[in-house]
C-alpha positions in Angstrom: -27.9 224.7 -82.5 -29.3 223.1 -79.2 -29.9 220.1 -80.3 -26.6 219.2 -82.1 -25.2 220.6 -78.6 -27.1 217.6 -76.9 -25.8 215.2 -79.9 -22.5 216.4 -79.3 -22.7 215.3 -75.3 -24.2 211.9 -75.9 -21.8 211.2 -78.6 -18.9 212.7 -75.4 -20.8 210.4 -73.0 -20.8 207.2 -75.4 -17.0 207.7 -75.6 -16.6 208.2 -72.4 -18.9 204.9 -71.6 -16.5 202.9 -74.2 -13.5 204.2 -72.5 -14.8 203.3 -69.1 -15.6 199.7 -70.4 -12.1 199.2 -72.0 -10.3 200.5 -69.0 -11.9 197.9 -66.7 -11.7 195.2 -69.0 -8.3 195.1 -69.6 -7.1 195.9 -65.9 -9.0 192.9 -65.1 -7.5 190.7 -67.8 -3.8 192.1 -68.1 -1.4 191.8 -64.9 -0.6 195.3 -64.6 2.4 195.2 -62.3 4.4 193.1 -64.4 5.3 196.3 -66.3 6.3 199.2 -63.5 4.9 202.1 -65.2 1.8 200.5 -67.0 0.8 199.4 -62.7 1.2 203.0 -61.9 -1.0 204.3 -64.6 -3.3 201.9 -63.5 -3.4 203.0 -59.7 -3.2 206.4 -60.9 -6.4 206.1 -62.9 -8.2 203.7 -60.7 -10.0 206.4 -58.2 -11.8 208.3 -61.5 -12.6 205.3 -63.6 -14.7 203.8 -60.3 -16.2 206.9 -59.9 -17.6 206.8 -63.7 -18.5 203.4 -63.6 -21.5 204.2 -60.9 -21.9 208.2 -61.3 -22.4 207.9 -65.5 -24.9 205.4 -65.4 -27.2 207.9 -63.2 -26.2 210.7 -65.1 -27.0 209.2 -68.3 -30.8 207.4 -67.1 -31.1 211.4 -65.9 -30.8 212.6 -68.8 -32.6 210.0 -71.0 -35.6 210.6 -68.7 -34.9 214.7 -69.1 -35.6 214.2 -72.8 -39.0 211.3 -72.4 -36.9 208.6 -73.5 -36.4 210.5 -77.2 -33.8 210.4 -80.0 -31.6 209.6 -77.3 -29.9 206.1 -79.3 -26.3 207.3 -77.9 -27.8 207.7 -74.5 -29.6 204.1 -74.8 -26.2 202.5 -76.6 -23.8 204.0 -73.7 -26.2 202.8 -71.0 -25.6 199.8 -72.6 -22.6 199.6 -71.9 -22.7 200.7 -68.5 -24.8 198.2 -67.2 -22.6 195.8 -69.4 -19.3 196.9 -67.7 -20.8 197.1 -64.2 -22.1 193.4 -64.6 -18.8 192.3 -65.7 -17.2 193.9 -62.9 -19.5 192.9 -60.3 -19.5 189.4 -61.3 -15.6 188.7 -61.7 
């Protein structure tokens, strides 16, 4: 039971990584005030997407390190992608 718990919440995280990484990426290559509503979505949604982008990278080398660096491959896959996203962002 515990342990498809802590499958359960790196499979949450992973989505939550891809989501972050999607976000990002297409407010940085779509102008999102050409379309009214799809800018306020955007400035709506800006504040908690900036806060994943640096808290969920901790939170997820945390947790890899909780369990040794063990059957974690979500974990290592959505870190992946953090680091990914964060580089893209930094370097645009």
């Amino acid at each position: 039971m515990e342990k498809e718990k802590k499958q359960l919440f790196d499979i949450a995280i992973f989505f939550v990584s891809l989501l972050t990484m999607i976000f990002w990426i297409s407010i940085n290559q779509i102008n999102v005030y050409n379309n009214k509503f799809i800018g306020i979505i955007a400035e709506i949604l800006w504040l908690p997407f900036i806060l994943l982008i640096f808290v969920l990278p901790i939170l997820t080398f945390v947790l890899v390190s909780t369990r040794k660096f063990k059957n974690s491959k979500f974990l290592f896959l959505s870190l992946a992608i953090q680091v990914t996203t964060l580089i893209i962002q930094f370097t645009k």
